[in-house]
Every structure is written in C-alpha cells, then in structure tokens.
N, CA, C and O of each residue as an XYZ file, in Angstrom:
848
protein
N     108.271     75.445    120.767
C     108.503     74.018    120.450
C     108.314     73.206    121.720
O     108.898     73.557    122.745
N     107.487     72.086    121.703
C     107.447     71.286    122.856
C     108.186     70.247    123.027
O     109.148     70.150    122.266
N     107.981     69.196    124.028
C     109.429     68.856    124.570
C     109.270     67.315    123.436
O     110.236     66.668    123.031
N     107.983     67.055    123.155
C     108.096     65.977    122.527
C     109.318     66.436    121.105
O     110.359     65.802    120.929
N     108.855     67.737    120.153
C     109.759     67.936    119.056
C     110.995     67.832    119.426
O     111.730     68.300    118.556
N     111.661     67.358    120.489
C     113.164     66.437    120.540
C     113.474     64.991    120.143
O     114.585     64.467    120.062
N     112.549     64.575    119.965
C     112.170     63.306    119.313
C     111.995     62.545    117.907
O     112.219     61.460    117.369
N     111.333     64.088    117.609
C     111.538     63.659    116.205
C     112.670     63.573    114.982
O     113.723     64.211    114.984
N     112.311     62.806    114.110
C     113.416     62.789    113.235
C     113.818     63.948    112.676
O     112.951     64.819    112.602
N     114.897     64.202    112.261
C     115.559     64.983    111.729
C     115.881     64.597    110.190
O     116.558     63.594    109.965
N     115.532     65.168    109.438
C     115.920     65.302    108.427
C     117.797     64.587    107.744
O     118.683     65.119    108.413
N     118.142     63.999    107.099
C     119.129     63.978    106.994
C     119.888     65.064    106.159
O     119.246     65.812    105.421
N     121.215     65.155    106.264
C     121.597     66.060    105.614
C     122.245     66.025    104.381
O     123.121     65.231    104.721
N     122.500     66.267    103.209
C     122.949     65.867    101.893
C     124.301     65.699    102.288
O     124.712     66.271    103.298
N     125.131     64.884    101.513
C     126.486     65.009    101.630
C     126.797     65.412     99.991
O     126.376     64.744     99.047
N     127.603     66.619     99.867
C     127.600     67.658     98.917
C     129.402     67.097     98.436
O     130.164     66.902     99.383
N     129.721     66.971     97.592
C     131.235     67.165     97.145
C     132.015     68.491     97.139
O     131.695     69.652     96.886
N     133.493     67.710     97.618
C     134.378     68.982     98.352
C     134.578     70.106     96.972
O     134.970     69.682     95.885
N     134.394     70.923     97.101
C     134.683     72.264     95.878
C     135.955     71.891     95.331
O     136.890     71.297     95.867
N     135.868     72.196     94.552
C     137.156     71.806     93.300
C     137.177     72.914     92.399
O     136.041     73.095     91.962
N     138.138     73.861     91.869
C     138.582     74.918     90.906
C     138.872     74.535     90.118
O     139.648     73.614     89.863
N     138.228     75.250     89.487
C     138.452     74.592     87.886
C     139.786     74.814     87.427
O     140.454     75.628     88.065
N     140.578     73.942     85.917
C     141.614     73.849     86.350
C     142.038     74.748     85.334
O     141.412     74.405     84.331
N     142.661     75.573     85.097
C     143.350     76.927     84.756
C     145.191     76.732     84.490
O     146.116     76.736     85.303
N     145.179     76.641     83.628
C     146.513     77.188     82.776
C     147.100     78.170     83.108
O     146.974     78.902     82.126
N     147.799     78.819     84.007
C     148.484     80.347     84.135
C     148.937     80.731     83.059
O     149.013     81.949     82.900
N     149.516     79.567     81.651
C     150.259     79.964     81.153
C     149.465     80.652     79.605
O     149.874     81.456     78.768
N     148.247     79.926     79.744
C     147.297     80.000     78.471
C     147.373     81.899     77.909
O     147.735     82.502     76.899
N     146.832     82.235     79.179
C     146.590     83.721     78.457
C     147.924     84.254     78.020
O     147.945     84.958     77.011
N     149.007     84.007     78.647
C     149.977     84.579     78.172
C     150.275     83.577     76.641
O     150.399     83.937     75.470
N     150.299     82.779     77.014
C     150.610     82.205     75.084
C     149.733     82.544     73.959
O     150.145     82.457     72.802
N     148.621     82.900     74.225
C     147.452     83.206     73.213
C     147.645     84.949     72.784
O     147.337     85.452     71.704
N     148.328     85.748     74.147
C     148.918     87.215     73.897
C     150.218     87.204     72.678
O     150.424     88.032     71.791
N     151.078     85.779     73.053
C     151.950     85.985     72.666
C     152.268     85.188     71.031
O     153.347     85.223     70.439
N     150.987     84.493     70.548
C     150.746     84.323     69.195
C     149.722     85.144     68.505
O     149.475     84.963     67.313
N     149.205     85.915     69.121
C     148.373     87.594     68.297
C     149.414     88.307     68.333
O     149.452     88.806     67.209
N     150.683     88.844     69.169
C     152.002     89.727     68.721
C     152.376     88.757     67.766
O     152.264     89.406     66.727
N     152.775     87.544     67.414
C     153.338     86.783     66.114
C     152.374     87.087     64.802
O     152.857     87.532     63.761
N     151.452     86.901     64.901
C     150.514     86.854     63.689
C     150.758     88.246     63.455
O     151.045     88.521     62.290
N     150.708     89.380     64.435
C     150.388     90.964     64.033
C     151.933     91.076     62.920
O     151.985     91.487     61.761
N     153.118     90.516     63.846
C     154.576     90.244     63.512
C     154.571     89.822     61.770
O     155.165     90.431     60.881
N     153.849     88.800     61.652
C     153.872     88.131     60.531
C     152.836     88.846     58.844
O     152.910     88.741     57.620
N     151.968     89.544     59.890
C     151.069     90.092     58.442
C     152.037     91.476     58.099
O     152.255     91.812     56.935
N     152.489     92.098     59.073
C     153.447     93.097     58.606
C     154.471     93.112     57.689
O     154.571     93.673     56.598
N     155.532     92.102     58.578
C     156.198     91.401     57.364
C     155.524     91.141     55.712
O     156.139     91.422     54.683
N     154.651     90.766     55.743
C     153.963     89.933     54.580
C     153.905     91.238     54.033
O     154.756     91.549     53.200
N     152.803     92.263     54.458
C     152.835     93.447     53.763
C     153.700     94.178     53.271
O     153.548     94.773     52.205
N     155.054     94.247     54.214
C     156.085     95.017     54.077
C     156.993     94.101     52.717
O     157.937     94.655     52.155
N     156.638     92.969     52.404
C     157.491     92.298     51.231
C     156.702     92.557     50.141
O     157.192     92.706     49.021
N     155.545     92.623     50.359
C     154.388     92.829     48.900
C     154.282     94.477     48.736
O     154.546     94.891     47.608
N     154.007     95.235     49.508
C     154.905     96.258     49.132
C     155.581     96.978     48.448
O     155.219     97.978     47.830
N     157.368     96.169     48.568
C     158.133     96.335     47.791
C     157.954     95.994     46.480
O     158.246     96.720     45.530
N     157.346     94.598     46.397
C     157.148     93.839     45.156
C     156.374     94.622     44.306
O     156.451     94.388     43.100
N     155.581     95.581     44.739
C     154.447     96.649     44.032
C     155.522     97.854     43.586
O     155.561     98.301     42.440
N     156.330     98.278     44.603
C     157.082     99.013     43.862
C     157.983     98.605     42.676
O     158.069     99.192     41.597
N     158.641     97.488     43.072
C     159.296     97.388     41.951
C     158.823     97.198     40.363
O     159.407     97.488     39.319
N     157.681     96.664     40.585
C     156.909     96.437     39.423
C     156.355     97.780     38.805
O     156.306     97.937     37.585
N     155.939     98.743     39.704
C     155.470    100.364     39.198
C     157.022    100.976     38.645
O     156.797    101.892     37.854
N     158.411    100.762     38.811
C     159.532    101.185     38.547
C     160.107    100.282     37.202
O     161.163    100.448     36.591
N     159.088     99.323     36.981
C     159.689     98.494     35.793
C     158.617     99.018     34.905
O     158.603     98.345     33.875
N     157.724     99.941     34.895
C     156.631    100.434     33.841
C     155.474     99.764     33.621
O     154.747     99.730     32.629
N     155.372     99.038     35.074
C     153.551     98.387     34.628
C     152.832     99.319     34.121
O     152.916    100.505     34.441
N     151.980     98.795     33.192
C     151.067    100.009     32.721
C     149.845     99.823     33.521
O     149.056    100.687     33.136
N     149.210     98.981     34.618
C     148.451     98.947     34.831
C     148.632     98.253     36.675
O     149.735     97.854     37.050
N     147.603     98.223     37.463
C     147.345     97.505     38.511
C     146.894     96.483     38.769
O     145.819     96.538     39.366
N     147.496     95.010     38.447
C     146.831     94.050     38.037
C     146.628     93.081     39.585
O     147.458     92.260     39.975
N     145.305     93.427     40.312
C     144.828     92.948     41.500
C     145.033     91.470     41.632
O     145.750     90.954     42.489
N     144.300     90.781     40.650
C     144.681     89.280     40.800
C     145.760     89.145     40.761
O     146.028     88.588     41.826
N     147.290     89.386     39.823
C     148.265     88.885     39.589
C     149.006     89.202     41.389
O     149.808     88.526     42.033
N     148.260     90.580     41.745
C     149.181     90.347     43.271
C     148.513     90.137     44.316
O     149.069     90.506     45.351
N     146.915     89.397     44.478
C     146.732     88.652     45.170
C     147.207     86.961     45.133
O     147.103     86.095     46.002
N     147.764     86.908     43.748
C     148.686     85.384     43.878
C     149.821     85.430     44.230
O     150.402     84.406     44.587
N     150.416     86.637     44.215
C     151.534     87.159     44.935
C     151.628     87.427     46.293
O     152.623     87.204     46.983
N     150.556     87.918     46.677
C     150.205     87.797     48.094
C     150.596     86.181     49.081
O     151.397     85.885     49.968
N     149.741     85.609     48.468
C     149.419     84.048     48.940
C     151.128     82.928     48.401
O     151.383     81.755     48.673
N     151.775     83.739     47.764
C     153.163     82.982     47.645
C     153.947     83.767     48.702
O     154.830     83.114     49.258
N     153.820     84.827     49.023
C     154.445     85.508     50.114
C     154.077     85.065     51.431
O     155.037     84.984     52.197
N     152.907     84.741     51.933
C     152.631     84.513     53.194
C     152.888     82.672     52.978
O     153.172     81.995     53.966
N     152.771     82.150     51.842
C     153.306     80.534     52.067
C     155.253     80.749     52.342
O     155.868     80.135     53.214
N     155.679     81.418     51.688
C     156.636     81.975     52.312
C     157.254     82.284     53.934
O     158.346     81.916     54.368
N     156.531     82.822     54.429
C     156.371     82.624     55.559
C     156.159     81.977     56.416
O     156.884     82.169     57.391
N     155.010     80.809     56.543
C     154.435     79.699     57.133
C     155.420     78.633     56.963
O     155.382     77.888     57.942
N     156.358     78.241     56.029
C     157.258     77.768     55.691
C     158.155     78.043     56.808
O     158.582     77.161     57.553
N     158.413     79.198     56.904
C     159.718     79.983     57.855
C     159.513     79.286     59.492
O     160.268     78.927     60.395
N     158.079     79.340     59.265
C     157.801     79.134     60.829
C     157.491     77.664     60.711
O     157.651     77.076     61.781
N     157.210     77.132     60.009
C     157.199     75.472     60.237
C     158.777     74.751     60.182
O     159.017     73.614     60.589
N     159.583     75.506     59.699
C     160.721     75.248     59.942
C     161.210     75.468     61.006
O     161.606     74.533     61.702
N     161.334     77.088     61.508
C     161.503     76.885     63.057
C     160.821     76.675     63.696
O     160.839     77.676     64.412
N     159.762     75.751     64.247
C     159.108     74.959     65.010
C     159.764     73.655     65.088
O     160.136     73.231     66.182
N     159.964     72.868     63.818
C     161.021     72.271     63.682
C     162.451     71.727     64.534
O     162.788     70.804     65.276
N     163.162     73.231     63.752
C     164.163     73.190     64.873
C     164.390     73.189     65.869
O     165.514     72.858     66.246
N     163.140     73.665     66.969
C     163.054     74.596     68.458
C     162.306     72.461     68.595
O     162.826     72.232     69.687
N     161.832     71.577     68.359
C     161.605     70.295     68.671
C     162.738     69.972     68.208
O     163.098     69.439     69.257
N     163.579     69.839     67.564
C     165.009     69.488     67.150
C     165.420     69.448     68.787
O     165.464     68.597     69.676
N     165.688     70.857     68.643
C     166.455     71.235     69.886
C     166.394     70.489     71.429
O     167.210     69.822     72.065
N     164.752     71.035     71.740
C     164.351     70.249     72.795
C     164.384     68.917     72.956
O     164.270     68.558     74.128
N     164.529     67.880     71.974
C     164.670     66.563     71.575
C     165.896     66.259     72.465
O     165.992     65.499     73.429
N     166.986     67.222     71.758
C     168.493     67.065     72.489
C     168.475     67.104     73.933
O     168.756     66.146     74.654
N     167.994     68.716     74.480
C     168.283     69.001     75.454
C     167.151     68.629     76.619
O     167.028     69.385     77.582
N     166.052     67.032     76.449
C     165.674     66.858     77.522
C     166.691     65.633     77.944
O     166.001     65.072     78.795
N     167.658     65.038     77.879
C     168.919     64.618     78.624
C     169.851     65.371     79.280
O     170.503     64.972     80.245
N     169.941     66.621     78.700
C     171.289     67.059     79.341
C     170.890     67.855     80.268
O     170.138     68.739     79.859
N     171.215     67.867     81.818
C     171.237     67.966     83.472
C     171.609     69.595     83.243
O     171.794     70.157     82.163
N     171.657     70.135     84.498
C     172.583     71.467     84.504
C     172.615     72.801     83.806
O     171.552     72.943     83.201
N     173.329     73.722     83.669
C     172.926     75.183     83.497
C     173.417     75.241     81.915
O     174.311     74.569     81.401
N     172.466     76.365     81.215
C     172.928     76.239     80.640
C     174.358     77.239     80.194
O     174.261     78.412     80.553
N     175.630     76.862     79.463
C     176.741     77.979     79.320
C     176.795     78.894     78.633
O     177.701     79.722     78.733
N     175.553     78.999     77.504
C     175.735     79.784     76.532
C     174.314     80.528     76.176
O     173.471     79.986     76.891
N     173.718     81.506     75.397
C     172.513     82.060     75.231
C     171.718     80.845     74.307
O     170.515     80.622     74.444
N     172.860     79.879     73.055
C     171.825     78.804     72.664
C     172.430     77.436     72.697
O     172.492     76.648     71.753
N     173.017     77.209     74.328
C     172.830     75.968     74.606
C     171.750     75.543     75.995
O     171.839     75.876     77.177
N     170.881     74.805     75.390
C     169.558     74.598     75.849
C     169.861     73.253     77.271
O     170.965     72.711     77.331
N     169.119     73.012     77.942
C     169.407     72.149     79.084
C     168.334     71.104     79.405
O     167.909     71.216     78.255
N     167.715     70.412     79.808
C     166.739     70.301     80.370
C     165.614     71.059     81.093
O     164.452     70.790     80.787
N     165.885     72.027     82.070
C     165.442     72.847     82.606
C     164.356     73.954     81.916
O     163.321     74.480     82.324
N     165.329     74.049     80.342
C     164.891     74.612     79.338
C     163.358     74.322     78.396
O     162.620     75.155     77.868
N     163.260     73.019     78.435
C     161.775     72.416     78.274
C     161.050     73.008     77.499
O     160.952     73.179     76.284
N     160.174     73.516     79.093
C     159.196     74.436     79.245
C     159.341     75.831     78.696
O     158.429     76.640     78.868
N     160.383     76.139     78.075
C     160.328     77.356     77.213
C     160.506     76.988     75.978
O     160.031     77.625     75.039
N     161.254     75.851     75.830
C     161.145     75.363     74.249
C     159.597     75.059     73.567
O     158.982     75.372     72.547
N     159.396     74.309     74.702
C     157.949     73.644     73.953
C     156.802     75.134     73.780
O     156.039     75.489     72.881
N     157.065     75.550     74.754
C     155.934     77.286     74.401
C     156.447     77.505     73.038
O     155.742     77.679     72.044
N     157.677     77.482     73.071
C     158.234     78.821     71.857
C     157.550     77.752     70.594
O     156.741     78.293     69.841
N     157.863     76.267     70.361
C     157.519     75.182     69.492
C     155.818     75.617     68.944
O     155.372     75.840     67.819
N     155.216     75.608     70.210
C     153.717     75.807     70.590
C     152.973     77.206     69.633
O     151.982     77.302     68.909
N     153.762     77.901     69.971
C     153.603     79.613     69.402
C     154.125     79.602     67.426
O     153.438     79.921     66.456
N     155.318     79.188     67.473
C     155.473     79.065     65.929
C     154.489     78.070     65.246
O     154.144     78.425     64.119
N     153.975     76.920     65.688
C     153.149     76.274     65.207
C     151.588     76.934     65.051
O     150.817     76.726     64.114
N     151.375     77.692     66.104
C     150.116     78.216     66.236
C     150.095     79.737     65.183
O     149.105     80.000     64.500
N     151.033     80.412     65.197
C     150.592     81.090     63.924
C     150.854     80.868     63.369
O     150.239     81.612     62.606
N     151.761     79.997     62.428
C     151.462     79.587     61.125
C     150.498     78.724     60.697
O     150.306     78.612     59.487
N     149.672     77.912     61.711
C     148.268     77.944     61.108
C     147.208     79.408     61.627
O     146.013     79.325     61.341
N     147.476     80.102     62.030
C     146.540     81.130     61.865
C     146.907     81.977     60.398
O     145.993     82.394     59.688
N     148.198     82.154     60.079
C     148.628     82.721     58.652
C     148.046     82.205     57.405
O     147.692     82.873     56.433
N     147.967     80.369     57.624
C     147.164     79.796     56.660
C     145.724     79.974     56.495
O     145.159     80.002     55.402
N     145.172     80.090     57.604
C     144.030     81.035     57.565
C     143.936     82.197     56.791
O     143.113     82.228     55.876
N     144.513     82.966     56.976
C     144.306     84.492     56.319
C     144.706     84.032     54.747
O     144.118     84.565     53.806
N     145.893     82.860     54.489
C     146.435     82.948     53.117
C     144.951     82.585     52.391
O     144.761     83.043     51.265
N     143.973     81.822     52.982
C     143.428     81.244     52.580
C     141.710     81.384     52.360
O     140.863     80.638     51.870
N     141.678     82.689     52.965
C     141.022     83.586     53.183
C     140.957     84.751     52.063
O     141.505     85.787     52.439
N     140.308     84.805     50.548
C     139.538     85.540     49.727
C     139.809     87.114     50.314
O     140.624     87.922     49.869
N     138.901     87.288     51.415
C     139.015     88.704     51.748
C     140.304     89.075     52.289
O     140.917     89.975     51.715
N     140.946     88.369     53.580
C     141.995     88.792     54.054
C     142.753     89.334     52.906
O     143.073     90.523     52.882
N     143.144     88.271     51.671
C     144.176     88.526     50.793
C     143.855     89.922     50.232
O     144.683     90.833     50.198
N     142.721     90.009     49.840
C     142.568     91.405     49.137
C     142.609     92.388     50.349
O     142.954     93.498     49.944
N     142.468     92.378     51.168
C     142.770     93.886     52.401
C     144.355     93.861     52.259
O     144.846     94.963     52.013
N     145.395     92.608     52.392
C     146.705     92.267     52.452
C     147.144     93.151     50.775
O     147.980     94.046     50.653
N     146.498     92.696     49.940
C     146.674     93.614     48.617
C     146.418     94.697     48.545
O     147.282     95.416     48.042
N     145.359     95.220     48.922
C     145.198     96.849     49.353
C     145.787     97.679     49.949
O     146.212     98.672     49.358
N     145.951     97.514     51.154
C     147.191     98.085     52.405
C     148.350     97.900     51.313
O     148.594     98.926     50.678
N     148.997     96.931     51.035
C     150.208     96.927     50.233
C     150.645     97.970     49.139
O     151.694     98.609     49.060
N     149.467     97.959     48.262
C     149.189     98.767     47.328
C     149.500    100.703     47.993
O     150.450    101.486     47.981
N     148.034    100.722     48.500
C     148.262    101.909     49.808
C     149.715    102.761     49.946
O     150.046    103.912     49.663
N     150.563    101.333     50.660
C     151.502    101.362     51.268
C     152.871    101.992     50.176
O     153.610    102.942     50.435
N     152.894    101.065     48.854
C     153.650    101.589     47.528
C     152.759    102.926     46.986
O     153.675    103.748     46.947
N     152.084    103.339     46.739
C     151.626    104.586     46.340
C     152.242    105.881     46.945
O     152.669    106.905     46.413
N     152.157    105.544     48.041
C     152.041    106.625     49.350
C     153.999    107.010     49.173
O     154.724    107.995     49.037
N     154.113    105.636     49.281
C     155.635    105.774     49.368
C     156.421    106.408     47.918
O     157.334    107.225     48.031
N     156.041    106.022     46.842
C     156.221    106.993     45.586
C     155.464    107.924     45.400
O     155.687    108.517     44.345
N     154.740    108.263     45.926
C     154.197    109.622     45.407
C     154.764    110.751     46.663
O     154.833    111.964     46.466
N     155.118    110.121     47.884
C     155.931    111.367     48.942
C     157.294    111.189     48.373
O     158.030    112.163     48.527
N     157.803    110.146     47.741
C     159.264    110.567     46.791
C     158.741    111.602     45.734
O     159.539    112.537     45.803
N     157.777    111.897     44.777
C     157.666    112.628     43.605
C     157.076    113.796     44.435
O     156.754    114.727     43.696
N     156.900    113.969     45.408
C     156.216    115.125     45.815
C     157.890    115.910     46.627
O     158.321    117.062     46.567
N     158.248    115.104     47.076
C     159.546    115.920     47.917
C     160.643    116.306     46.468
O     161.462    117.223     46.416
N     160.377    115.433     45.543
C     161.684    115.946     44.055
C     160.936    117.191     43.732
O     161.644    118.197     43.777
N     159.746    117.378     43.433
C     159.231    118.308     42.651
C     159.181    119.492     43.973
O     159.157    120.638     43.525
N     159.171    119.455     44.740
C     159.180    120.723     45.820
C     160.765    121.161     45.847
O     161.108    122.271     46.252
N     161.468    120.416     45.490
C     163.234    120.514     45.039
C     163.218    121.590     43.933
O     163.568    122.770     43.953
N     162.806    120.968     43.159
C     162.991    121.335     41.375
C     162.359    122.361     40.926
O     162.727    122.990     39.934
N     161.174    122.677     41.729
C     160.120    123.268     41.392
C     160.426    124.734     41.226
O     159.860    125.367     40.335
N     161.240    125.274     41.991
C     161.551    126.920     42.485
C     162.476    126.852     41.284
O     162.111    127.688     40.457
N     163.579    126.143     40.865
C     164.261    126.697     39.691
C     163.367    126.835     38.021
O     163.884    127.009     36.917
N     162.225    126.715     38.292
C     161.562    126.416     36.783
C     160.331    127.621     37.027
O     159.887    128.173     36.020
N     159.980    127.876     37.922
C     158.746    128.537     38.038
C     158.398    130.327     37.796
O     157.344    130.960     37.873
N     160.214    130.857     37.390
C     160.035    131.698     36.619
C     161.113    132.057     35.287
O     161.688    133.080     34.914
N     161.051    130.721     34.831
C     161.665    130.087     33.394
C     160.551    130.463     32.304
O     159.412    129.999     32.358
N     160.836    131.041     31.655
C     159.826    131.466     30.198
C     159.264    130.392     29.658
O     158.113    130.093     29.341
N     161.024    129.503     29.585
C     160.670    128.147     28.724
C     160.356    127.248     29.179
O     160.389    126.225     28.495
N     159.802    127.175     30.839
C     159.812    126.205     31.017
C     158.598    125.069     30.597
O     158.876    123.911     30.909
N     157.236    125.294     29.896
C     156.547    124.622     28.940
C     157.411    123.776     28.317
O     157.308    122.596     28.652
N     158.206    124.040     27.531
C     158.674    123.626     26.164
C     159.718    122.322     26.771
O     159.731    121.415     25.938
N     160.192    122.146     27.439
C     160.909    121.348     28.436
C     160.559    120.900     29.201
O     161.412    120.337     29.886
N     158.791    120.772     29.776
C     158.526    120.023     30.932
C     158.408    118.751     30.574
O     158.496    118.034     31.571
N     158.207    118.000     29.343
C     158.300    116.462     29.512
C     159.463    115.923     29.371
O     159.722    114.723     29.287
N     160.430    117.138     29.333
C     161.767    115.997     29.282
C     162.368    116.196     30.994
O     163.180    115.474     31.572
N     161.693    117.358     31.496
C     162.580    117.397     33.244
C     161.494    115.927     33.741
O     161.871    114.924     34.347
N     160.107    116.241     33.248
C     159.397    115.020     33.869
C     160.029    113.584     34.016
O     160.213    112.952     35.057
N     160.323    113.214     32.682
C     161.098    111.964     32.585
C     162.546    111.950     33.475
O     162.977    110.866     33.871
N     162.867    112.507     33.605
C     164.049    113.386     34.614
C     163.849    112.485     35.716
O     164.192    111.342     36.017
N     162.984    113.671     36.337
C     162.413    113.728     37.667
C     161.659    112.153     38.225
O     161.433    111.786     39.378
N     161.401    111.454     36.923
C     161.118    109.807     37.482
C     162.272    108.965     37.307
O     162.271    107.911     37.944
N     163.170    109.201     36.633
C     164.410    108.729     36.624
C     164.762    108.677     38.322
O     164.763    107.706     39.079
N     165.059    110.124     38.592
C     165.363    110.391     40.052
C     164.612    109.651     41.033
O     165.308    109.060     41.859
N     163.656    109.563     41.120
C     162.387    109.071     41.715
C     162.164    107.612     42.039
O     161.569    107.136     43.006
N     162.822    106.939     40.932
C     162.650    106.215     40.556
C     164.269    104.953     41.441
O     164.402    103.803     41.859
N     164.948    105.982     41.298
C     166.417    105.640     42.267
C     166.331    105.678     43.216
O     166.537    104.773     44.025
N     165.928    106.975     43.439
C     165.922    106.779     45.280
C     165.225    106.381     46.227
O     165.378    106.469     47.445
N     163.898    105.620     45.162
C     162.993    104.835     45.899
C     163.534    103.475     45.941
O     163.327    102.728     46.897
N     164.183    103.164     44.978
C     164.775    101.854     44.615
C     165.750    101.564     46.156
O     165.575    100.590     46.887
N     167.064    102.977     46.462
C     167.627    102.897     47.625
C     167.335    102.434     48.594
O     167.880    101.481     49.152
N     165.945    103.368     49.120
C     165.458    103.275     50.149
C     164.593    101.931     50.762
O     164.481    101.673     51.960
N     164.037    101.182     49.689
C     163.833     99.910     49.757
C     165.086     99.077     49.672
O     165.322     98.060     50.324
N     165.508     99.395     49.179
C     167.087     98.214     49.484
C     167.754     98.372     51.018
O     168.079     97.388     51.683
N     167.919     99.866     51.515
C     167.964    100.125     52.955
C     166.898     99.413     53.774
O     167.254     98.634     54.658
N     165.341     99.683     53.477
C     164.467     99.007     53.985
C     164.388     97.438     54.541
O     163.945     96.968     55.588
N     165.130     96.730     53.157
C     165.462     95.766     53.661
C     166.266     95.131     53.910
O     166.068     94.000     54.353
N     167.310     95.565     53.742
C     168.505     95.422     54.330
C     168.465     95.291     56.183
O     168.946     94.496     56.990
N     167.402     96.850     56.304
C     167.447     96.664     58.036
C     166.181     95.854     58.666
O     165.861     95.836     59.854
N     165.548     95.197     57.598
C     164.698     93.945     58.302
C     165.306     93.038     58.224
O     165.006     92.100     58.962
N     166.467     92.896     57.273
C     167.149     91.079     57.870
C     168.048     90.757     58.597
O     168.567     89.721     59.013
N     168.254     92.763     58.774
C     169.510     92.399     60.050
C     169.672     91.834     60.746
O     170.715     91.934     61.392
C-alpha cells in the first residue's frame, strides 16, 4: 500500500442495532406441561365415569351395545366436566379478586394474599385452558368414539376378569359331578347373580376412592 492510500476515503461503517433476545416466558413451557397433565387428568376421569355407566347398563340386561346412545353419553359426561372446571376457574378469579388487597403472609393453606397472584392467575389460566381443550375432544366425532371404545374395552375387561375369577372358583366343585349338564343353566344364572354383585361393589369402592 502506498503512502498516498492514507488519504483516501474510507468507507463508512453501518450502524447496526444493539441485539435484543427475544422475549421468552420462563413460565410458558411449564404451563403448557402443566395443562397436557390436566387434559390427560380429565379424559381419564371421563373414561373412568363412562365406564361405569357401561357397566351398569350390561348389569341391568342391555340386550345389546348401543354405540350412539353412549357416545351421547360420552359428550354429557365430558360437558360435565368442563362445567367443573369453568367453575373452578371461577372461583380461583373469585379468590384472587379478594386477595390482590390483602398485604402479608399467608396463615392458612387457603388463605390467599397478594403475593399469591401469580399462582392464582396460572392455576385460573390452566383450568380455563383445558376445559377448552376438553371441548375440543367433546366436540370432536372421532375423539368421542375412541372415548366410547376404551370405555367399552375398559367394562368388558372388567366383567369378564370378574366371570373368569367366579368360574375358576366354582369350576373344581362341578367338574366331576355326573349331573352337572342338567344344572348348568341354573349355576350359570347363579354365577351372574354373583358377578354381577361384586362388580357392582367394586365400582362403588371405585368410586368412592375417586371422590375422596
């Protein structure tokens, strides 16, 4: 380079804007984790009530499997639900309503404070957000029929391992009975009587220890 190229102009240089991060929620991923555990929470439930409702109806002598009648059963069960949670969403803005005045700690597990806010409004945030994802699925053709299937599934499985554990009972006293032909449709009727109770129990236990 010669001595004149000190002379020359120089190029100017761009003036570029200072970097900026984009702006990020810490709290997002965890709330979006923590309304897929609600929804998973909520179709279970749903299943676990339709379910029962299948059993009881196979214990009252349906003669048949009537798909539509418990996919409308389905969709009153999960409005059931969405209900539950639009109510407590509700309350949890109830709440927070109160407790953005009041200062200080709180004394009890449900007296709420100010401080408290920011966990109310998540929790508000989360019940609101799956119960419109539930209305989705209610509203949703296919969902309902997989929700009817699994259910179905779910009552089969569960009366037929009751009729399979009676008859592995019963079975050894009859199996070297002469007569026992001549008497098997009346132990049968028996044996669903039985069957028929202690499935009844065990769903009443069942739910008994979900509303605990």
């Amino acid at each position: 380079m010669g001595w004149t190229d000190l002379f020359r102009r120089r190029p100017k240089r761009r003036k570029m804007a200072p970097y900026r991060a984009p702006d990020i929620n810490p709290d997002q991923p965890l709330r979006e984790h923590v309304i897929d555990d609600g929804v998973m929470v909520a179709r279970y439930s749903a299943r676990l009530t339709l379910k029962n409702r299948i059993i009881v109806g196979a214990l009252r002598g349906e003669d048949a499997f009537d798909t539509e009648r418990y996919q409308q059963v389905a969709r009153e069960v999960l409005d059931d639900l969405i209900d539950e949670l639009d109510r407590s969403a509700e309350r949890v803005q109830e709440v927070r309503r109160k407790a953005f005045s009041l200062p200080g700690r709180a004394k009890h597990e449900h007296d709420y404070r100010s401080r408290d806010l920011h966990n109310l409004e998540h929790r508000e945030e989360v019940n609101t957000a799956v119960a419109a994802r539930m209305r989705v699925i209610r509203d949703n053709a296919q969902s309902v029929e997989v929700l009817v299937k699994l259910a179905r599934d779910d009552a089969w499985s569960e009366i037929g391992g009751e009729i399979a554990r009676r008859s592995a009972e019963t079975w050894h006293r009859y199996e070297d009975d002469p007569d026992y032909e001549q008497g098997r449709e009346r132990r049968m009727r028996l044996l669903m009587r039985e069957v028929a109770f202690e499935v009844k129990q065990a769903r009443e236990a069942a739910d008994g220890a979900h509303y605990a």
